[in-house]
C-alpha positions in Angstrom: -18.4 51.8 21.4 -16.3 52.9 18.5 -17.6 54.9 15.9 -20.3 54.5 13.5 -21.8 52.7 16.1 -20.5 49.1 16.2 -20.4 48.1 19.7 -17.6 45.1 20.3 -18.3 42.2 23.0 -15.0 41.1 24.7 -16.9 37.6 25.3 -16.5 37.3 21.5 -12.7 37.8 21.3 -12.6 35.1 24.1 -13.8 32.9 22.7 -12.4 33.1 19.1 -8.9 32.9 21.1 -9.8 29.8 23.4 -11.4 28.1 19.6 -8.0 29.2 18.2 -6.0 27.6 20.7 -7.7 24.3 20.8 -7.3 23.8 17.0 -4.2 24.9 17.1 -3.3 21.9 20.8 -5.4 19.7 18.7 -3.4 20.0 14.9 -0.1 19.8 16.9 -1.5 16.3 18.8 -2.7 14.6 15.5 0.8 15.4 13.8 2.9 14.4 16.9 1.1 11.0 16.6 1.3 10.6 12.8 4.2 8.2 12.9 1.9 4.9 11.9 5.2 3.2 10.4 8.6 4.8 11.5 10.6 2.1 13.3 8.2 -0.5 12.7 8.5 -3.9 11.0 4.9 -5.5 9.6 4.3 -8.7 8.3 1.1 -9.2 6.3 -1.2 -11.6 4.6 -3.2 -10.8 1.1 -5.6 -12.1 -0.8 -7.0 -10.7 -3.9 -6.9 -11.7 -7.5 -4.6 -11.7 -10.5 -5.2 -10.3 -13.9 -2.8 -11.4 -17.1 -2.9 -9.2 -20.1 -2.3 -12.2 -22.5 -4.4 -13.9 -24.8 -1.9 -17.2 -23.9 -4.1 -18.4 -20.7 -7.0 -17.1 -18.8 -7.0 -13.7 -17.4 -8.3 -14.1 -13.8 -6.6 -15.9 -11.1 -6.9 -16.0 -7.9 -3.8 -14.9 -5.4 -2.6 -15.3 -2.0 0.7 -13.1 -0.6 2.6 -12.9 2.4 4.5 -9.0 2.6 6.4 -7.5 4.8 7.6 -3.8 5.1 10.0 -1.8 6.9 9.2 2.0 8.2 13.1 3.7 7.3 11.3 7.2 8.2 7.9 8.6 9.3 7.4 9.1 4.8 8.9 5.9 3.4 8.9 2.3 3.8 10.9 -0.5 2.7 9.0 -3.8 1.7 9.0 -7.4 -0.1 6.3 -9.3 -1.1 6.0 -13.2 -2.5 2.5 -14.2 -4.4 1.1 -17.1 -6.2 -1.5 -16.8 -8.7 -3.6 -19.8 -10.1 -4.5 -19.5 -13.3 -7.0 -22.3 -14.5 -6.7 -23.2 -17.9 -5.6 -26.5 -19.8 -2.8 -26.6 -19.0 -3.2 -24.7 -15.8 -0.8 -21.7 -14.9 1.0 -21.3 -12.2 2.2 -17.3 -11.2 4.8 -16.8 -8.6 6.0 -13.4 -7.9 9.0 -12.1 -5.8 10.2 -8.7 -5.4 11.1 -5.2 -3.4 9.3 -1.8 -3.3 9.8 1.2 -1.9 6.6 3.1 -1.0 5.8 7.0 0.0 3.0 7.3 3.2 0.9 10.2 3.2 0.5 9.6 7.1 -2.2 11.4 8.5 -4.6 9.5 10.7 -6.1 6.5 11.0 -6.3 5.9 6.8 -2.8 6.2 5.2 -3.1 6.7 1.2 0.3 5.7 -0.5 1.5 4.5 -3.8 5.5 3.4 -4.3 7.8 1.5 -7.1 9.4 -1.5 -7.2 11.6 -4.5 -9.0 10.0 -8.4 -9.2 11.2 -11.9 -10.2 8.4 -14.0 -11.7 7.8 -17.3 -12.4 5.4 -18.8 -14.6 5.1 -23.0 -14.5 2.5 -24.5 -16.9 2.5 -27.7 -18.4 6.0 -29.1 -17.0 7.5 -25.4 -18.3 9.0 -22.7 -16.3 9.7 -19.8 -17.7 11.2 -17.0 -15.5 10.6 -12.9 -16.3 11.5 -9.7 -14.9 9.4 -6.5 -14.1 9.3 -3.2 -12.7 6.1 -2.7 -10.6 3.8 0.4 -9.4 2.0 -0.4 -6.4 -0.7 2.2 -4.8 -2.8 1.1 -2.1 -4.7 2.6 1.2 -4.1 0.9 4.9 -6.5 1.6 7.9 -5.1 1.6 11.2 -7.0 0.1 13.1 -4.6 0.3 16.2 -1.0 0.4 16.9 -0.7 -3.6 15.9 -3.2 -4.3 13.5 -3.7 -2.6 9.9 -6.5 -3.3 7.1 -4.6 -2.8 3.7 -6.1 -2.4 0.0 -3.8 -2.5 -2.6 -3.1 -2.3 -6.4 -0.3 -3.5 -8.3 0.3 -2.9 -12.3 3.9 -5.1 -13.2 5.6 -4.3 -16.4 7.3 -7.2 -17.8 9.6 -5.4 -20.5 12.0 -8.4 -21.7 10.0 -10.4 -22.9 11.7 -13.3 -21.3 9.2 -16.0 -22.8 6.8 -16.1 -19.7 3.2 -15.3 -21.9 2.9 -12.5 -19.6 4.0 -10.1 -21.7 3.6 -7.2 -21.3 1.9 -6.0 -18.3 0.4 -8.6 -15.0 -2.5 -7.1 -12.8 -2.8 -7.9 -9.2 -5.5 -6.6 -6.5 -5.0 -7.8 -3.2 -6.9 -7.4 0.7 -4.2 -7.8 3.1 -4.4 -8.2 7.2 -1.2 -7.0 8.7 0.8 -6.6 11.9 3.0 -4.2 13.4 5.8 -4.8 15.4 8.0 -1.7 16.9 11.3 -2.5 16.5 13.2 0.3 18.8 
């Protein structure tokens, strides 16, 4: 008993101690396994749709990718991606997209939030015309893990096309995409 009358139960200050340790196994388990992409190749497949800021040929279009990234360290990953986007119009429009990114993972379970930046080539054929561009590119995006090979990905792309390079897509080209990827360990 100490005084003033407060009587203290060493059950209590058990199990506080045991509920302390567990948390404190359990934290050091999740963040020992938290490595969804260090020294792993994937290769995915997207589909989603594209969006043109222009008045030159209809905005929506739909668009199929195929990425594929690179883990460099348990934060960052390496990646390219190539899209088409078909844009139906008279004449129609035809959007092909090539380029790199590098992209920061906020690892922490099975859901892996992460946005990145990035350089593209693009192409844009319509009516016997090609016309090439160049852009810089913010991508941000959320992959599910849904085990060590597969991974559900959601992701947003805004290109900037700052040259002007004649491809009517001036200035900025929208893409959303669903992608189905897979992991392969490479060491």
């Amino acid at each position: 008993m100490i005084s003033g009358g407060v009587r203290l139960d060493p059950r209590r200050g058990l199990a506080s101690r045991v509920f302390g340790l567990a948390l404190a196994l359990g934290t050091w388990e999740l963040a020992s396994t938290a490595r969804a992409y260090e020294d792993t190749v994937t290769v995915g497949l997207d589909a989603g749709l594209g969006l043109a800021v222009s008045s030159d040929f209809t905005m929506g279009a739909p668009q199929l990718g195929l990425s594929s990234t690179w883990g460099i360290n348990d934060a960052f990953t390496l990646g390219g991606r190539v899209a088409y986007g078909w844009h139906p119009d008279s004449p129609d429009a035809h959007v092909v997209v090539g380029g790199i990114e590098v992209v920061y993972l906020l690892d922490i379970l099975e859901v892996v939030p992460f946005f990145g930046l990035g350089t593209d080539a693009f192409a844009v054929m319509r009516g016997g015309s090609r016309s090439p561009d160049w852009a810089l590119h913010a991508v941000v995006g959320l992959d599910w893990l849904i085990d060590r090979r597969w991974i559900l990905g959601f992701d947003f792309r805004a290109y900037f096309l700052p040259l002007d390079l004649e491809s009517s897509l001036d200035p900025v080209y929208l893409a959303f995409g669903l992608r189905v990827s897979m992991a392969f360990e490479i060491y």
